[in-house]
C-alpha positions as CSV (number, residue, x, y, z in Angstrom):
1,X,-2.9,-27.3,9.5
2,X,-6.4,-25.3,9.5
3,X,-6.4,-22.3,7.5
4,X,-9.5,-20.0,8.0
5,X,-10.6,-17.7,5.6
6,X,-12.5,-14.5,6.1
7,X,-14.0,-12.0,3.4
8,X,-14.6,-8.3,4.6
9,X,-17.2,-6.2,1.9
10,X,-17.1,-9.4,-0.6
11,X,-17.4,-12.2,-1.9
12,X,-14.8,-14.5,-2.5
13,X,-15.2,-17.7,-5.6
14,X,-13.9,-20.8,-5.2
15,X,-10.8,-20.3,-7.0
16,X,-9.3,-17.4,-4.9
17,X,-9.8,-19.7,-1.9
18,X,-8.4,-22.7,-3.3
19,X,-5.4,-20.1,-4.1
20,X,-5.2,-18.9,-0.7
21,X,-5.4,-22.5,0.5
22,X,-2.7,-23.6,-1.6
23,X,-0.1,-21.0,-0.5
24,X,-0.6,-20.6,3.2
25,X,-0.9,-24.5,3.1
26,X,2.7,-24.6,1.8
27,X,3.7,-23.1,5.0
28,X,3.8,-26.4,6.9
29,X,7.4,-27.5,4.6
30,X,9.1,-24.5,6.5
31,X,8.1,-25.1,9.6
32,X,6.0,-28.2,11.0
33,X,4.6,-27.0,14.2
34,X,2.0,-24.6,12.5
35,X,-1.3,-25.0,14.4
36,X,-3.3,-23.2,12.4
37,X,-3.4,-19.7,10.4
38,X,-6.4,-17.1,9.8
39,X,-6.5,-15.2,6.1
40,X,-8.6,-12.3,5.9
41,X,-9.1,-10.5,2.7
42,X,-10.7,-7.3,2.4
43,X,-10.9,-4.2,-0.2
44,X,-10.2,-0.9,0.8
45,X,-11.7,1.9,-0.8
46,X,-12.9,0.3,-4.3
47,X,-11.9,3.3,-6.3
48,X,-8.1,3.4,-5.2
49,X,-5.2,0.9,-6.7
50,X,-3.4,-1.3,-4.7
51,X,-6.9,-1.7,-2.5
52,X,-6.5,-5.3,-1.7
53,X,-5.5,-6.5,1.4
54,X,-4.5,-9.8,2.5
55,X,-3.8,-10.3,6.6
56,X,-2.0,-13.8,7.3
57,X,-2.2,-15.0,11.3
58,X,-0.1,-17.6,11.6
59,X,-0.4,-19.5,14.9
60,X,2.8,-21.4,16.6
61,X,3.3,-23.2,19.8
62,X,5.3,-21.4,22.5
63,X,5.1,-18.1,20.6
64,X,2.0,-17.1,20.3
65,X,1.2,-16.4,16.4
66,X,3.4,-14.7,13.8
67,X,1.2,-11.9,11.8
68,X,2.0,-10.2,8.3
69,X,-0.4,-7.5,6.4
70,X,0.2,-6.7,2.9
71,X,-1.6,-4.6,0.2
72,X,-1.6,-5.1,-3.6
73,X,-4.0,-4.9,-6.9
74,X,-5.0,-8.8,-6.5
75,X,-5.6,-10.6,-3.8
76,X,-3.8,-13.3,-5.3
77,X,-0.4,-10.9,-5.2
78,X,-1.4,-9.9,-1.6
79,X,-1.4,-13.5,-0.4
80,X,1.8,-13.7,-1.8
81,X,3.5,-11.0,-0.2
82,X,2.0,-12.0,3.0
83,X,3.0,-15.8,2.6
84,X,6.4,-14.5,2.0
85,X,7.0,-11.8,4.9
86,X,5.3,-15.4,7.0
87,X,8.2,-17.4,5.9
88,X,10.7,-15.0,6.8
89,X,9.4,-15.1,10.3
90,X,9.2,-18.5,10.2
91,X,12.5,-18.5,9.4
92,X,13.9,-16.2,12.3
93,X,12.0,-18.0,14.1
94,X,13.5,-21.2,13.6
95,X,16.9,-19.8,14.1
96,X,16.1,-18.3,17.7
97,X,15.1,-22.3,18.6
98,X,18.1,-23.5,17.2
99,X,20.4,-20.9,19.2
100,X,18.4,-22.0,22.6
């Protein structure tokens, strides 16, 4: 799987990418038709807490992409919240081919 990542107003060091890398790769043990996902990470307002965001496009064949947006103080617990809301859809996903 490809995984992009884009930085909005910063920017990132190699070991927040190899982070974000690392988690979005696990992805593919869910579900093995990932094509390939889009990260972008951006700061809202610097002054205000919980200003990092972390959007998580995952594409899939047949339907389309699966999308989660989370905000956090890192960007590290941001990635995680969006890897996680990911693999939930993954996982509803999964069901709905199994039911077909």
């Amino acid at each position: 799987m490809e995984v992009k990542i884009n930085t909005v107003h910063f920017n990132a060091d190699q070991k927040l990418m190899d982070f974000v890398n690392k988690k979005v790769a696990k992805l593919d043990t869910f579900f093995d038709g990932i094509i390939n996902s889009d990260v972008t990470l951006k700061v809202l307002k610097p002054e205000a807490t919980k200003n990092k965001v972390a959007e998580l496009k995952v594409s899939i064949p047949s339907a389309g992409y699966l999308f989660a947006k989370k905000e956090a103080d890192s960007f590290e617990e941001a990635t995680d919240l969006a890897v996680d809301a990911i693999r939930k859809q993954l996982g509803k996903y999964k069901e709905k081919l199994k039911s077909k």
